[in-house]
N, C-alpha and C positions, 0 to 999 in steps of 0.2 A: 893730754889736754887737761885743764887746769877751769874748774865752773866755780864760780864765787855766788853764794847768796845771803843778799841784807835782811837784816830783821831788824826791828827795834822801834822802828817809828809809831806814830799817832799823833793823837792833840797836847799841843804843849797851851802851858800863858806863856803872854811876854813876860824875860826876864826868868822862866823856867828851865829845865835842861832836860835833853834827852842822850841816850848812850844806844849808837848802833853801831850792829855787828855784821862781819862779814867773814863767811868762815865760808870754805873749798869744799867742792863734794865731788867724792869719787875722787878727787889727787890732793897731793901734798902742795901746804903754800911755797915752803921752801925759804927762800932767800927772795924770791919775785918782790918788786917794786907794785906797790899798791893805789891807786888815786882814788879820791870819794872826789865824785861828780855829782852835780843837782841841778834839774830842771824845773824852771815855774813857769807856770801856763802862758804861754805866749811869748816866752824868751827862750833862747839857746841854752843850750845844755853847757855847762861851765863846770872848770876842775876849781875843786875848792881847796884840797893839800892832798899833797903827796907823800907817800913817807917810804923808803927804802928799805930792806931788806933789812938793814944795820939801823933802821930807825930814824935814820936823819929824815930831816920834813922840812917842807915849803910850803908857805898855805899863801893863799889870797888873801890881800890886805882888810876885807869887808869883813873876814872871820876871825883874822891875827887877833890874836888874846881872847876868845871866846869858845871858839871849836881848840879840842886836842887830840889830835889823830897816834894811835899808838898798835900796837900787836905783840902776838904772843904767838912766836913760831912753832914752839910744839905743840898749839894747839891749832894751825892753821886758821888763826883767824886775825883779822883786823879792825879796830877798834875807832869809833868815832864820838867821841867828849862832846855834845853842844853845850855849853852853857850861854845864860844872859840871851837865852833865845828873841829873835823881832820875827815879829808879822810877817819883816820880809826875808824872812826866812823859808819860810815855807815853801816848799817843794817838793817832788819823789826825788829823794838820793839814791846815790848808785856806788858801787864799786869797782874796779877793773885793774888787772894785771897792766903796767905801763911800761912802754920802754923811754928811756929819756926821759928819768922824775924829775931828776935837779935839771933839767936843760930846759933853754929857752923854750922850745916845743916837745912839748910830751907829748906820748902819742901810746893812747888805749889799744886796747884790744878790742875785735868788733862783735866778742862774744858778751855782749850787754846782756844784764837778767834783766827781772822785772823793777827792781828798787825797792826803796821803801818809802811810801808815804809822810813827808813830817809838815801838819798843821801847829799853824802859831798863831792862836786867837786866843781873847779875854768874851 
């Protein structure tokens, strides 16, 4: 079994960047498909990019050009770029092992950690 935890988050400004991590504990990443997911208070939990084993990615159009999702296999971890952060940004992010990254329905693993909190206020 394969446990992912975020770190990296807190208060960002608008227009700031932050850099989280998600790295394996107790197993190896491997080649696993990775998604970073974000939930804000009172919405649904949504995949924000995906990025594949081989690194290819898919991101949600509201972060295209601003988040860059990336990793680093031997070090089992996966990488998420915010830049040009907004307000509405804000959310706990998450990680998760995905089958089906590039397909129309991707589909997590329902071994969710805790996230990472990232605030975006001036």
């Amino acid at each position: 079994q394969v446990r992912l935890v975020e770190s990296g988050g807190g208060l960002a400004q608008p227009g700031g960047s932050r850099r989280l991590s998600c790295v394996t504990s107790g197993s190896t990443l491997g080649l696993a498909a990775v998604g970073w997911y974000r939930q804000a208070p009172g919405k649904e939990r949504e995949l924000i990019v995906c990025i594949t084993g081989g690194s290819v990615t898919r991101y949600k159009e509201s972060v295209k050009g601003r988040f860059i999702a990336s990793r680093d296999n031997s070090k089992n971890t996966a990488f998420l770029q915010m830049n040009s952060l907004k307000p509405e940004d804000t959310a706990v992010y998450y990680c998760n092992l995905v089958e089906g990254c590039l397909s129309s329905d991707p589909t997590p693993s329902e071994n969710w950690g805790q996230g990472t909190q990232v605030t975006v206020s001036s």
